[in-house]
Backbone as XML, in Angstrom:
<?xml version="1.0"?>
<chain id="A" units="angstrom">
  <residue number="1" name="UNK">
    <atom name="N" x="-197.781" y="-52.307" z="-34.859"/>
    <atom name="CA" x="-196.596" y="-51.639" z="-35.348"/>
    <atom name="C" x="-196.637" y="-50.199" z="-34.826"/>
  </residue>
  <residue number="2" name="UNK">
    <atom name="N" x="-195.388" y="-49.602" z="-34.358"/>
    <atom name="CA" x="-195.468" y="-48.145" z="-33.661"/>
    <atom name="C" x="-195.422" y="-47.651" z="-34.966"/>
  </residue>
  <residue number="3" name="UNK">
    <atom name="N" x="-195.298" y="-46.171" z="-34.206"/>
    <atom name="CA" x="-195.042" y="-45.052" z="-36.147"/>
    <atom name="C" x="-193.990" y="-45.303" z="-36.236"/>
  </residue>
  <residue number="4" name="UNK">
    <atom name="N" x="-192.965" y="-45.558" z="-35.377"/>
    <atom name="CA" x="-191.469" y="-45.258" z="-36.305"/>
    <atom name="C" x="-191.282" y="-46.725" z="-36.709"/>
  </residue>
  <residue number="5" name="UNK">
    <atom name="N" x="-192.337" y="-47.491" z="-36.883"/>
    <atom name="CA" x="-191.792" y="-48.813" z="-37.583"/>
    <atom name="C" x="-191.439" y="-49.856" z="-36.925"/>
  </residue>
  <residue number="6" name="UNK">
    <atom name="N" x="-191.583" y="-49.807" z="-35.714"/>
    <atom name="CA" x="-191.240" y="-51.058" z="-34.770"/>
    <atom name="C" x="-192.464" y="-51.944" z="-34.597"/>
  </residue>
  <residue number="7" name="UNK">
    <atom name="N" x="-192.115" y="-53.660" z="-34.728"/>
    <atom name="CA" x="-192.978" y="-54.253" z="-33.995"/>
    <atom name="C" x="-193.276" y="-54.315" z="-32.654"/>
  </residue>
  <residue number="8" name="UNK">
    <atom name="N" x="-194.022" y="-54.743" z="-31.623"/>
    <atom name="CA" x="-194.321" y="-54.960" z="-30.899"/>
    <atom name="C" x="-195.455" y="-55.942" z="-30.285"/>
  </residue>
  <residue number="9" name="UNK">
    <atom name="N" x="-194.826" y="-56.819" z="-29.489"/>
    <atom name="CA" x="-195.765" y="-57.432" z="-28.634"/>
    <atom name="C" x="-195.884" y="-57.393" z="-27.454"/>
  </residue>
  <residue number="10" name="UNK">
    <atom name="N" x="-197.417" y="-57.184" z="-27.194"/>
    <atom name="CA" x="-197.856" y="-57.014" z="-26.128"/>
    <atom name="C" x="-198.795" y="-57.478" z="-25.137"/>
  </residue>
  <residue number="11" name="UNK">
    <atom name="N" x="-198.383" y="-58.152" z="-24.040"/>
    <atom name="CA" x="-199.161" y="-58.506" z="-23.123"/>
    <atom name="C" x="-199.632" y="-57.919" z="-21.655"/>
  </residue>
  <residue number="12" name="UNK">
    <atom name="N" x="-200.159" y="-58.178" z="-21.159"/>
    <atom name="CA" x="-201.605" y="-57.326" z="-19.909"/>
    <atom name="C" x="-201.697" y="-58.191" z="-19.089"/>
  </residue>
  <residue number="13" name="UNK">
    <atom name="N" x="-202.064" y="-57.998" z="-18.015"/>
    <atom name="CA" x="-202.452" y="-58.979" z="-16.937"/>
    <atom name="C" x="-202.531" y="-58.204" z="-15.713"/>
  </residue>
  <residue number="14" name="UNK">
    <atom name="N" x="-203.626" y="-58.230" z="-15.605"/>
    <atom name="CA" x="-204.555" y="-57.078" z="-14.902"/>
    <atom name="C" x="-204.624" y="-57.808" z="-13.370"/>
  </residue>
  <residue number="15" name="UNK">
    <atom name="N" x="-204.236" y="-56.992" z="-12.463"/>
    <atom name="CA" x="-203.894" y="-57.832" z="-10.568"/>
    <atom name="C" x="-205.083" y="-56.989" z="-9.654"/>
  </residue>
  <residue number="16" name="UNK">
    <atom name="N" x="-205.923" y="-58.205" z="-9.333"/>
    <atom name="CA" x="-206.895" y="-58.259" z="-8.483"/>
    <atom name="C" x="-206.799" y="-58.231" z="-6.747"/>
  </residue>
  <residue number="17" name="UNK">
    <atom name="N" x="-207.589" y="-57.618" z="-6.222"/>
    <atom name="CA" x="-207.322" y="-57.642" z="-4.954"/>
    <atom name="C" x="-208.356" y="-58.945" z="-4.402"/>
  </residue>
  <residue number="18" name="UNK">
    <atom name="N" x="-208.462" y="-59.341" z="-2.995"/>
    <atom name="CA" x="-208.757" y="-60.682" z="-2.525"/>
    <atom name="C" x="-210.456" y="-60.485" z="-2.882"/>
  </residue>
  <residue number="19" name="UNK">
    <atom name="N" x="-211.487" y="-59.224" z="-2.969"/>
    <atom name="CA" x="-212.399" y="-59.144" z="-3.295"/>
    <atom name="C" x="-212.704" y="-58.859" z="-4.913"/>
  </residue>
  <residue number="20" name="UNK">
    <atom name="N" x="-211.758" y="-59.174" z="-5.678"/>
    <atom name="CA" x="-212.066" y="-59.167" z="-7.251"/>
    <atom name="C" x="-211.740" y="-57.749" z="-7.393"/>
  </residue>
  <residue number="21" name="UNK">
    <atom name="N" x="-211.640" y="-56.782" z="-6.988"/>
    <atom name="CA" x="-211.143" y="-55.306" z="-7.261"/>
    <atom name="C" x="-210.235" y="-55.535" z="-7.743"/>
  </residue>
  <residue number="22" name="UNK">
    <atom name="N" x="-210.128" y="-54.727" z="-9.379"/>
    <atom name="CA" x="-209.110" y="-54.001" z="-10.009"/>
    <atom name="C" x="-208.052" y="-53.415" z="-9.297"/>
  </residue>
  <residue number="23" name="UNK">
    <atom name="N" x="-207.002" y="-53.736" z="-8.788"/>
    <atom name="CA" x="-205.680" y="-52.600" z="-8.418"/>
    <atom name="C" x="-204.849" y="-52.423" z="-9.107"/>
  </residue>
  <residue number="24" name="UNK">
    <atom name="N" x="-204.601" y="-53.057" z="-9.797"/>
    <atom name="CA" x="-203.134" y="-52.269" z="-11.225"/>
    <atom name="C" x="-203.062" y="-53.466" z="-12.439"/>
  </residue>
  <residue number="25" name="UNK">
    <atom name="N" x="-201.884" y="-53.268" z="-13.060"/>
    <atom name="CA" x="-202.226" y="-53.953" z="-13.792"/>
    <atom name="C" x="-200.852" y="-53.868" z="-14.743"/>
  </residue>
  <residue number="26" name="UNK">
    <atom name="N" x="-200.800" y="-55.283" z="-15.220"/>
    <atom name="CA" x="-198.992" y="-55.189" z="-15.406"/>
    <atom name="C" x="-198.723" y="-55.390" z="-16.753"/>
  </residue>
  <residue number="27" name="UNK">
    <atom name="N" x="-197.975" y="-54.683" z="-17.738"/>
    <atom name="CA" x="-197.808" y="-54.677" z="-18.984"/>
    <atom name="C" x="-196.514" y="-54.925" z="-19.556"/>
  </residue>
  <residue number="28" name="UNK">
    <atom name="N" x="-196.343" y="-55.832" z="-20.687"/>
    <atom name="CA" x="-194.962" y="-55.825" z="-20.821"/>
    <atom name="C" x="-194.842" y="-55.984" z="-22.167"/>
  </residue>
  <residue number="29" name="UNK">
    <atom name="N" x="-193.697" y="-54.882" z="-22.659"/>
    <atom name="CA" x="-193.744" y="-54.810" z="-24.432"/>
    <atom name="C" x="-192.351" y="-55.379" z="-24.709"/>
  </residue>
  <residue number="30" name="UNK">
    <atom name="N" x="-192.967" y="-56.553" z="-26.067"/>
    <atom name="CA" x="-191.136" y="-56.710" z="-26.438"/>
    <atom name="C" x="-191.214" y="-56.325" z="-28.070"/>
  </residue>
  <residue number="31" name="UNK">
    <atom name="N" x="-190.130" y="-55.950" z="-28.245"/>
    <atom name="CA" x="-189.930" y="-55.483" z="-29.672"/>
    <atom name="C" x="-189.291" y="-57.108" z="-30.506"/>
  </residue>
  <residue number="32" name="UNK">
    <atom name="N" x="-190.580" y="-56.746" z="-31.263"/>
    <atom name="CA" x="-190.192" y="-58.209" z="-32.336"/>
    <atom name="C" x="-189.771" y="-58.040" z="-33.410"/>
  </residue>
  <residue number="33" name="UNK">
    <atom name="N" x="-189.280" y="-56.795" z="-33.705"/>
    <atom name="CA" x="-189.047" y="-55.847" z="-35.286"/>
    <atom name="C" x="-188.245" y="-56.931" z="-36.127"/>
  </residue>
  <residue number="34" name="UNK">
    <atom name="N" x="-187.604" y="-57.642" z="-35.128"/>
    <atom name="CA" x="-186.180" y="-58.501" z="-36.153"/>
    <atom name="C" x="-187.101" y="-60.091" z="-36.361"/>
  </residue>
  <residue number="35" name="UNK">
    <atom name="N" x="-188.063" y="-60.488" z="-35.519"/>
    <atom name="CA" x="-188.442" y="-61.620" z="-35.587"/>
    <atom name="C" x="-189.260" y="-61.350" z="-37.131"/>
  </residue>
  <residue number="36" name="UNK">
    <atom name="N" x="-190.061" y="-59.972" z="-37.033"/>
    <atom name="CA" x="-190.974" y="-59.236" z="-38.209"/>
    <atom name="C" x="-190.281" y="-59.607" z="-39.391"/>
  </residue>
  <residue number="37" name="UNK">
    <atom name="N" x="-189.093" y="-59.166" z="-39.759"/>
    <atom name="CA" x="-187.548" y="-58.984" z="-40.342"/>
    <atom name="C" x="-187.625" y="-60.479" z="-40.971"/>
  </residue>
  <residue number="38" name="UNK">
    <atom name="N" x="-187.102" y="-60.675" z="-40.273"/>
    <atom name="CA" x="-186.846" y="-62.550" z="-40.521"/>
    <atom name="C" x="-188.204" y="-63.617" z="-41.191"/>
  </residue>
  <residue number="39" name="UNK">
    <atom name="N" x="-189.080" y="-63.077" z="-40.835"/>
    <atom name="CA" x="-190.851" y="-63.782" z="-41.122"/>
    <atom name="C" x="-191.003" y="-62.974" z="-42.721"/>
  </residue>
  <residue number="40" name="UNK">
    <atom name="N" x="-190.808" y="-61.619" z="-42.801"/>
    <atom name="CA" x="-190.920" y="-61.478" z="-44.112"/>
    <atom name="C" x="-189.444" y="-61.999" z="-45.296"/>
  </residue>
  <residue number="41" name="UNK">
    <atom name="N" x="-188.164" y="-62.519" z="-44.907"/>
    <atom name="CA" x="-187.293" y="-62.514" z="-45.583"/>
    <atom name="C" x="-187.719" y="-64.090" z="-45.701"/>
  </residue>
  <residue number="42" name="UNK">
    <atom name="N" x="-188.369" y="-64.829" z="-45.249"/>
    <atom name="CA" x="-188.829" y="-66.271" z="-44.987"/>
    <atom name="C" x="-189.757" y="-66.678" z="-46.388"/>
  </residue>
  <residue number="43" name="UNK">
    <atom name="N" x="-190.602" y="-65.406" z="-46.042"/>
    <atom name="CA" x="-191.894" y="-65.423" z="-47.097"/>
    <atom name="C" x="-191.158" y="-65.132" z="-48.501"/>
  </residue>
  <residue number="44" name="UNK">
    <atom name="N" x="-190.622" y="-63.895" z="-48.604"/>
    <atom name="CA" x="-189.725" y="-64.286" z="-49.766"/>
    <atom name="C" x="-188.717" y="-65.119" z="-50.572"/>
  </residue>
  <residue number="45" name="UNK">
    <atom name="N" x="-188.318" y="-65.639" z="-49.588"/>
    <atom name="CA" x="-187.455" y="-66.573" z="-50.154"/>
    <atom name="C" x="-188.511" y="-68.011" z="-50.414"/>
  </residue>
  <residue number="46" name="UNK">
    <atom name="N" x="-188.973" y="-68.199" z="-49.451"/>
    <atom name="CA" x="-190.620" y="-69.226" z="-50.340"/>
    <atom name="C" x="-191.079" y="-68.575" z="-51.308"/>
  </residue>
  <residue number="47" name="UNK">
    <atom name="N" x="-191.120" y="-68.007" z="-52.020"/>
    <atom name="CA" x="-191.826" y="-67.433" z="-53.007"/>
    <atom name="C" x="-190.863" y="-67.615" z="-53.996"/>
  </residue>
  <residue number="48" name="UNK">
    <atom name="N" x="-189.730" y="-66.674" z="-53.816"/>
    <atom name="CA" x="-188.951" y="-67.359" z="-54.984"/>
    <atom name="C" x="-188.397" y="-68.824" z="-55.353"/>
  </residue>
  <residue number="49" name="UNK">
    <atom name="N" x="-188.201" y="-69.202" z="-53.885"/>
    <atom name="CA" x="-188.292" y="-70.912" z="-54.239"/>
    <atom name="C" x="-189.413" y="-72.004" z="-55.148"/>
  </residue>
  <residue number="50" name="UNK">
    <atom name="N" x="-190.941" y="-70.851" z="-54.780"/>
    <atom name="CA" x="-191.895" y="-71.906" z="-55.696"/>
    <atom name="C" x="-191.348" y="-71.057" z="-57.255"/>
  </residue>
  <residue number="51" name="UNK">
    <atom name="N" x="-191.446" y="-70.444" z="-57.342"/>
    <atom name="CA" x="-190.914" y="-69.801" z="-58.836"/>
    <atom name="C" x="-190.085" y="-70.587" z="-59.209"/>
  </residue>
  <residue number="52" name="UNK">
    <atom name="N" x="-189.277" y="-70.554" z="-58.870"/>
    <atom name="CA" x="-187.988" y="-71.622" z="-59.284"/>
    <atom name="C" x="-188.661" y="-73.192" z="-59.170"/>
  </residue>
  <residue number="53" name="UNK">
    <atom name="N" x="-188.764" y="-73.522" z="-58.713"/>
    <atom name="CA" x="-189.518" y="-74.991" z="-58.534"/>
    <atom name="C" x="-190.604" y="-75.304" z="-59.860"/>
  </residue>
  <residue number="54" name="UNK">
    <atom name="N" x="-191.480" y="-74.117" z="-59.744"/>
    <atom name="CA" x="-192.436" y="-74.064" z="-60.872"/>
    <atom name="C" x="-191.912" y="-74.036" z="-62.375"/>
  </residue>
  <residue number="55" name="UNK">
    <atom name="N" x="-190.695" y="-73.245" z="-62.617"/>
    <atom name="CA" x="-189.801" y="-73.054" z="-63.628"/>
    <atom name="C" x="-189.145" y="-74.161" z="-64.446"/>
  </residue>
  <residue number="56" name="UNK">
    <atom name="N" x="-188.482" y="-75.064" z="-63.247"/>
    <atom name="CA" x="-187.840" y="-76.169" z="-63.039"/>
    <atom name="C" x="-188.908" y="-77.483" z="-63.714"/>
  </residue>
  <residue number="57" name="UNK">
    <atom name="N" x="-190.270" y="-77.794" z="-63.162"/>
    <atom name="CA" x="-191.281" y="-78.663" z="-63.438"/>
    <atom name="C" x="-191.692" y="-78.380" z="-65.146"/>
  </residue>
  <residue number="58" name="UNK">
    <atom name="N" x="-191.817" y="-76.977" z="-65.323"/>
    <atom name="CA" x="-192.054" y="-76.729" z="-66.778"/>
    <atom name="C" x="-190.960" y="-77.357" z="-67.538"/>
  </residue>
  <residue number="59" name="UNK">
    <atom name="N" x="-189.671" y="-76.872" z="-67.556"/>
    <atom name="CA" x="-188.558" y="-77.245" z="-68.146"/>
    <atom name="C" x="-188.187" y="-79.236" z="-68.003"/>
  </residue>
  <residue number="60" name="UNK">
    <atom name="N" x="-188.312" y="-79.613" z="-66.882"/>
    <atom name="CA" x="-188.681" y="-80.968" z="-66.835"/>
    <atom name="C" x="-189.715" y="-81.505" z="-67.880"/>
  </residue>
  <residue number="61" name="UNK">
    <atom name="N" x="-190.882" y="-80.391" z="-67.747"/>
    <atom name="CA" x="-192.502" y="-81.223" z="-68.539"/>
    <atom name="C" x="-191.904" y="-80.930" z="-69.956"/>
  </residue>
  <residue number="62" name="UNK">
    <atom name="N" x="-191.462" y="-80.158" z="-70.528"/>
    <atom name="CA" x="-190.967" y="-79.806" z="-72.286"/>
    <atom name="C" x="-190.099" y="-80.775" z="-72.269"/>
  </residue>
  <residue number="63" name="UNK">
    <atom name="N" x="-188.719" y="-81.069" z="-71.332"/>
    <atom name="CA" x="-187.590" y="-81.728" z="-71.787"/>
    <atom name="C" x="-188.322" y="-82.845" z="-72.056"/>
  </residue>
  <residue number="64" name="UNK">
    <atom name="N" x="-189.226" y="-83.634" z="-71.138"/>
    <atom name="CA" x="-189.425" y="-85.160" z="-71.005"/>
    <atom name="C" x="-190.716" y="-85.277" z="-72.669"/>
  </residue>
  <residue number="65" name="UNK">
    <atom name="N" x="-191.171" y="-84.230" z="-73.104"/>
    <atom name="CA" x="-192.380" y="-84.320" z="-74.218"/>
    <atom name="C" x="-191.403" y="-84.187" z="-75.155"/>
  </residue>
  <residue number="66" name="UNK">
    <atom name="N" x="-190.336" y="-83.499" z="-75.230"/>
    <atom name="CA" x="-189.396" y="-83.456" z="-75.911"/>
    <atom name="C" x="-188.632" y="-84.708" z="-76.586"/>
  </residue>
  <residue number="67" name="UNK">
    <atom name="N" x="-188.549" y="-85.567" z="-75.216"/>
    <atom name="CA" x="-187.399" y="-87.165" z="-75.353"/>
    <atom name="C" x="-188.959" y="-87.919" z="-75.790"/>
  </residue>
  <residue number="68" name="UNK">
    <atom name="N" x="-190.008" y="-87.597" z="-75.407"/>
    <atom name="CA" x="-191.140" y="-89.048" z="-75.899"/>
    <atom name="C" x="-191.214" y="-88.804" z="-77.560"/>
  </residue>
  <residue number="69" name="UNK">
    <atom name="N" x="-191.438" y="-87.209" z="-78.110"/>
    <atom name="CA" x="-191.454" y="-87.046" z="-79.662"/>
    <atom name="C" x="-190.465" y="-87.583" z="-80.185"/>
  </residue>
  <residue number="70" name="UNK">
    <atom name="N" x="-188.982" y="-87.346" z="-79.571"/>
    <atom name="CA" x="-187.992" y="-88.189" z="-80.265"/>
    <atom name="C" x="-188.356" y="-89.404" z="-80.033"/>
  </residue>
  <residue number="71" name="UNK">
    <atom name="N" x="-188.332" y="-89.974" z="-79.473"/>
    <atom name="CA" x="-188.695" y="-91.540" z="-79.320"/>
    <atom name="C" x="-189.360" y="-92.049" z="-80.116"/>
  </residue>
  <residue number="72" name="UNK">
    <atom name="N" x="-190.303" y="-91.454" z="-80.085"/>
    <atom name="CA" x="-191.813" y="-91.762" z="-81.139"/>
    <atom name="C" x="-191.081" y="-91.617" z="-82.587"/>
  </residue>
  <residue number="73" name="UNK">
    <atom name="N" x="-190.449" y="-90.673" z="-83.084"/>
    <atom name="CA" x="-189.787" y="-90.332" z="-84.043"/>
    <atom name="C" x="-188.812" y="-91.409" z="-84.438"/>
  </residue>
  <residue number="74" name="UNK">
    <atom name="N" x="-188.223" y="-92.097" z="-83.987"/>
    <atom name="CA" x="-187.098" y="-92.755" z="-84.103"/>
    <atom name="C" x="-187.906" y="-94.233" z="-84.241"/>
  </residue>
  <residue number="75" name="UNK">
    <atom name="N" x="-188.492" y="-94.655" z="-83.496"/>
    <atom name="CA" x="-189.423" y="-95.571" z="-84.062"/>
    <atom name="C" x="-190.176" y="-95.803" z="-85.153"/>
  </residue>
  <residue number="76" name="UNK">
    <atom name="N" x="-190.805" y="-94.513" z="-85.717"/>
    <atom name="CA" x="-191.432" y="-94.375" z="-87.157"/>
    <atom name="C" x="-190.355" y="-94.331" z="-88.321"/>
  </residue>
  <residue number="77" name="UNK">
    <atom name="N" x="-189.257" y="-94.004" z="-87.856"/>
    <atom name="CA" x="-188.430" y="-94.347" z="-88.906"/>
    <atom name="C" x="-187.852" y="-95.447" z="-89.150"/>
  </residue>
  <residue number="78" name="UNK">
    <atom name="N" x="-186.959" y="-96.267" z="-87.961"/>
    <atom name="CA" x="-186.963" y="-97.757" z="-88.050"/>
    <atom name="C" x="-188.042" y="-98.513" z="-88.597"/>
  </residue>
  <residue number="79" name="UNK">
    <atom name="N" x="-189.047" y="-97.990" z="-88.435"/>
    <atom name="CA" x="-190.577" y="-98.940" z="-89.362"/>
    <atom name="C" x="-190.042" y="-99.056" z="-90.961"/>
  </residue>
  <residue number="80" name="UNK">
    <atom name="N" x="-190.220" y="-97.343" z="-91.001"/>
    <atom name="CA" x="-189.999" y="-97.079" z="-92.594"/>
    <atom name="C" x="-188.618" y="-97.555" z="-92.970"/>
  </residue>
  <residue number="81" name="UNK">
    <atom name="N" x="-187.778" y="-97.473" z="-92.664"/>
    <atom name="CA" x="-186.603" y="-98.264" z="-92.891"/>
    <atom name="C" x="-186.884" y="-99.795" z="-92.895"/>
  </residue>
  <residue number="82" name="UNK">
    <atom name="N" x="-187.760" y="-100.421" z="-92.014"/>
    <atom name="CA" x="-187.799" y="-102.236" z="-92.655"/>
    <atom name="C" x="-188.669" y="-102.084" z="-93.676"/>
  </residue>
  <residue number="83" name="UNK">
    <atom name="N" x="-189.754" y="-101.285" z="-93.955"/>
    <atom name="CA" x="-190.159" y="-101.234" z="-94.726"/>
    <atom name="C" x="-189.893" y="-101.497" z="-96.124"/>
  </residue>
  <residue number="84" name="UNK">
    <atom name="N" x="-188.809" y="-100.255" z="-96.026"/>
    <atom name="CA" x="-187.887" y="-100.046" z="-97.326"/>
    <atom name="C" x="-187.150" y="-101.056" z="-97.644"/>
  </residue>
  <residue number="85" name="UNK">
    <atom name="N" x="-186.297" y="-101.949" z="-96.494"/>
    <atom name="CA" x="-185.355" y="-103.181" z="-97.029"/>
    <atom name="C" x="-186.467" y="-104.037" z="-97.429"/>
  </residue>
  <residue number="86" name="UNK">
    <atom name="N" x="-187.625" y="-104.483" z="-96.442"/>
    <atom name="CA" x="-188.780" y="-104.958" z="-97.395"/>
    <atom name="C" x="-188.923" y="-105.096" z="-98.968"/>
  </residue>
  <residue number="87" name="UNK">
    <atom name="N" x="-189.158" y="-103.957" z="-99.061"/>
    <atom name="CA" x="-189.371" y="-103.553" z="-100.324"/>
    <atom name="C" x="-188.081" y="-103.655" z="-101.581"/>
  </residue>
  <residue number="88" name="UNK">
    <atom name="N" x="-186.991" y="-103.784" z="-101.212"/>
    <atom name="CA" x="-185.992" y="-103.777" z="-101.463"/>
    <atom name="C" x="-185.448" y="-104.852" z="-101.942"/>
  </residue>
  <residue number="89" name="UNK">
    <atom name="N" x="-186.272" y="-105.638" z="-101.047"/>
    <atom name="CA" x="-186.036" y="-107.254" z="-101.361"/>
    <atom name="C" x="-186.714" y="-107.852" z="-102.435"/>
  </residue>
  <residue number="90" name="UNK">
    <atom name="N" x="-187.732" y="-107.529" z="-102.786"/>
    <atom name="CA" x="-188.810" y="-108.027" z="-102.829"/>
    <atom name="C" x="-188.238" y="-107.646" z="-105.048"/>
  </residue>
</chain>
């Protein structure tokens, strides 16, 4: 990253003469500031997506413990209710 905030990438490739001698050497910078940009707006929005997702699974896990207590509930009373005509009869 420069100081004023820019990304950059950078590659080298250093040009040899026919005996392996160093003669120059070629550099080329591209500014990735927006690719930078885009990679962190990526990461955030995954992040708030597992939040939400995670949010979502809780509210699923209560609703569904929620419908089994009723269930369970509604069954113990139909008991006690034959019970009672049982008894009723009797």
């Amino acid at each position: 990253m420069t100081r004023a905030g820019k990304w950059l990438y950078v590659s080298f490739c250093p040009i040899f003469d026919e005996n392996g001698r160093f003669l120059h050497s070629i550099i080329v910078g591209t500014d990735i500031t927006e690719l930078k940009n885009f990679q962190k707006k990526l990461s955030d929005s995954e992040k708030k997506l597992q939040e939400q997702v995670k949010a979502l699974e809780k509210f699923y896990e209560m609703s569904v413990g929620r419908e089994l207590r009723m269930k369970d509930l509604k069954r113990k009373i139909q008991a006690l209710e034959r019970e009672l005509l049982r008894y009723g009869k009797e």
